[in-house]
N, C-alpha and C positions, 0 to 999 in steps of 0.2 A: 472537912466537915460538910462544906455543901455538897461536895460530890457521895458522900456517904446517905447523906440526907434524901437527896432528888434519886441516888440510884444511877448515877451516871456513871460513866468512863470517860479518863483523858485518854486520846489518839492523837500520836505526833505521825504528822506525816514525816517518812522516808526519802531522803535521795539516794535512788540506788545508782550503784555506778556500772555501765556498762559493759556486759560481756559479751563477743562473741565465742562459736563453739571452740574456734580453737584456742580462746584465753582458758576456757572453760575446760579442756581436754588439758592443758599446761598445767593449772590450778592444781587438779584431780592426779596428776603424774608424780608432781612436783611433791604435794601434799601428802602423799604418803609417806616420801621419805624423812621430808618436813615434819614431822608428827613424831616421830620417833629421837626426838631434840628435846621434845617439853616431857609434859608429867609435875606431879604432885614436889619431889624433888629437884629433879632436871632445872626445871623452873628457876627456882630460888638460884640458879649460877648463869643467868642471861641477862645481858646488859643491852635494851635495845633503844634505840634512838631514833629520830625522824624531825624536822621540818616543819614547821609550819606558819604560815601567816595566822597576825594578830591585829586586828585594826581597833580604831576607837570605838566606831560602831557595837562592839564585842564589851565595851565599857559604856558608860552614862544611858543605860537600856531602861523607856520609861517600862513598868511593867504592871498600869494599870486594866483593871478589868470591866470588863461593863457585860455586867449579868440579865436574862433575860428568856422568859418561856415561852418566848416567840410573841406575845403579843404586844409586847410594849416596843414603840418602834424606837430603834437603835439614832440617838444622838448624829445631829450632820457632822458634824469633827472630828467623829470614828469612823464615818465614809469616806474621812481624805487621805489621799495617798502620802503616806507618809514624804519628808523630804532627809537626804541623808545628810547628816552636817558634820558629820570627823568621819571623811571619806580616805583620809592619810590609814597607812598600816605600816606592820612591821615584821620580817621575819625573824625568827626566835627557832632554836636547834636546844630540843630538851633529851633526856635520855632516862628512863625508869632501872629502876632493877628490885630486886625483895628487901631491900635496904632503903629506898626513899629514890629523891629525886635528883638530878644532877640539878646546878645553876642553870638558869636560862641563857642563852648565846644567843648576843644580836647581832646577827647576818649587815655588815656596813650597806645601810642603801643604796649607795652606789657603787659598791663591789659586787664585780661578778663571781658565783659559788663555782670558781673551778678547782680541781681536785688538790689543787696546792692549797686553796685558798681553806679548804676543809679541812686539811690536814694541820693548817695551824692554827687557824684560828675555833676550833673544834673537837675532831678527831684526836689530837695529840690532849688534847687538855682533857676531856673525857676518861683516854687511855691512863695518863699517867696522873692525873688528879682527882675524877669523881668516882670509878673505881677502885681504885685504892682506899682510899677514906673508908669506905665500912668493912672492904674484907681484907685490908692488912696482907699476910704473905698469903691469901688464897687468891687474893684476884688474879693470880696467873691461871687461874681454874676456869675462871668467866670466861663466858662466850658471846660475844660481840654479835650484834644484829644489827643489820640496817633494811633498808630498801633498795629499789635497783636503780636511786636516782644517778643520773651520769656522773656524779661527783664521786657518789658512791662506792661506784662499779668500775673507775680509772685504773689504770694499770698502777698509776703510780700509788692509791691508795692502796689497791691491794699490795702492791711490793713492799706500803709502808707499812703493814696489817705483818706481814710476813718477817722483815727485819727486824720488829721489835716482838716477834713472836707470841703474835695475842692470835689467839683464837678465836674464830670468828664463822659464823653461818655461811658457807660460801654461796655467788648469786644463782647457780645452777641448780639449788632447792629451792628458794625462794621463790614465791608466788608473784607475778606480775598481777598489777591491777587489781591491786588485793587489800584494802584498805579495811575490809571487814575483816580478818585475817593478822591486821596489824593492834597491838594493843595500846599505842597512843594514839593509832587512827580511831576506835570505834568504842574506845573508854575514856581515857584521858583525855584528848587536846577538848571533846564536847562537856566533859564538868569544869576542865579549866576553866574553859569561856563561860559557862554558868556562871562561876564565881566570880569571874571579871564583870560579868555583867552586875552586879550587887556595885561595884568600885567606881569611881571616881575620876576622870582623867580627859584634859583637854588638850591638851601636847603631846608629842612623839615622847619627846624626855620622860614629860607624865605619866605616860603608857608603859613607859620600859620601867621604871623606877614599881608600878606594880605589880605587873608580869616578875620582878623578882622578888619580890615580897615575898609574893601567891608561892612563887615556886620550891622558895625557902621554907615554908609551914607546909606542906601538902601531907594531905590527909595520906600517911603511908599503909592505913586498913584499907584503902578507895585503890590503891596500886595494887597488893596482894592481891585483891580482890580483881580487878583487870587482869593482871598476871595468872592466877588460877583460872582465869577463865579460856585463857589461850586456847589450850587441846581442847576444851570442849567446842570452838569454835571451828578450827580447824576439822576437827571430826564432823560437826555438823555438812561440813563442804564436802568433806568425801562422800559423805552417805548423800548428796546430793551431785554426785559424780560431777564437782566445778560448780557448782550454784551460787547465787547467793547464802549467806550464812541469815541476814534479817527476816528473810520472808520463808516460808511453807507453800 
């Protein structure tokens, strides 16, 4: 309402993530063949997953405002630099598809993500638990997505990809450094965290006990809706031969 009223626009500032040309010429290569995966249909049988850190910070967000048409001078307690106080986090391995959300998977803090360690405590549960669940005897039809993180991309993950005969994007199409590109990089993991920020939570335990709440309810019109928007994302990069997909 006030923004309708004053005539204004909200501007979030962007963090773009770096390209050089030959990420850029990769992207544009890679992405053509990439593209020819999705579609209106296509879609609806891609299971993709990804990574991500979740900190406290991302919950207990004050998120008042202090309105002003420039001449009323801005309060000194809004000049102060904020101090961070739930500086602890947590990684968390989610997975979308046209069906809803897999459980959230917390990454042990003091384990390291090597490719065995994805494959059991992840990988296999995904495969043969959160896939199954909505398509029944079609999810031998799903196609498996990741990133090219090392865990990912191990020999041994792929042999396990291959022995239990799931289909999967292999990494020689996939776009490096391509998080515009990814649909719980550049839709999901950022309302997630929206939503967490509404929430509540002063401990690690605290934090994960929400983070599966949230991930249990998720809005599955807000996935479709990321999910349909893949190829047109994708396409935007081709016609910008490698570019960013955010910016013109």
């Amino acid at each position: 309402m006030i923004h309708q009223n004053l005539g204004l626009e909200v501007r979030k500032k962007r963090k773009l993530h770096h390209l050089t040309e030959a990420q850029k010429k990769q992207r544009y290569e890679r992405g053509k063949l990439f593209i020819s995966y999705l579609g209106p249909f296509k879609v609806r049988h891609i299971f993709t997953m990804d990574e991500t850190w979740i900190s406290l910070d991302d919950c207990n967000v004050d998120t008042d405002h202090f309105w002003t048409d420039g001449s009323a001078e801005i309060p000194e307690e809004w000049k102060k630099k904020t101090t961070k106080q739930w500086p602890k986090k947590v990684m968390i391995a989610i997975g979308i598809c046209w069906f809803g959300m897999s459980r959230a998977y917390v990454v042990n803090g003091s384990a390291k993500v090597t490719a065995q360690y994805f494959i059991d405590e992840i990988l296999s549960k995904m495969i043969h638990e959160d896939i199954p669940r909505p398509y029944g005897n079609s999810a031998k039809d799903v196609i498996f997505h990741m990133d090219s993180a090392p865990s990912h991309t191990a020999k041994l993950t792929i042999q396990y990809l291959n022995d239990h005969r799931v289909k999967y994007l292999p990494k020689e199409i996939w776009m490096a450094n391509s998080p515009d590109l990814a649909p719980l990089d550049y839709g999901i993991n950022g309302n997630l965290k929206r939503i967490l920020s509404e929430r509540k939570a002063t401990t690690i335990k605290g934090l994960i006990s929400v983070i599966k709440k949230v991930c249990e309810s998720y809005d599955i019109a807000e996935i479709r809706s990321t999910l349909s928007s893949w190829q047109g994302h994708v396409q935007t990069m081709l016609d910008r031969h490698g570019g960013h997909v955010e910016v013109k």
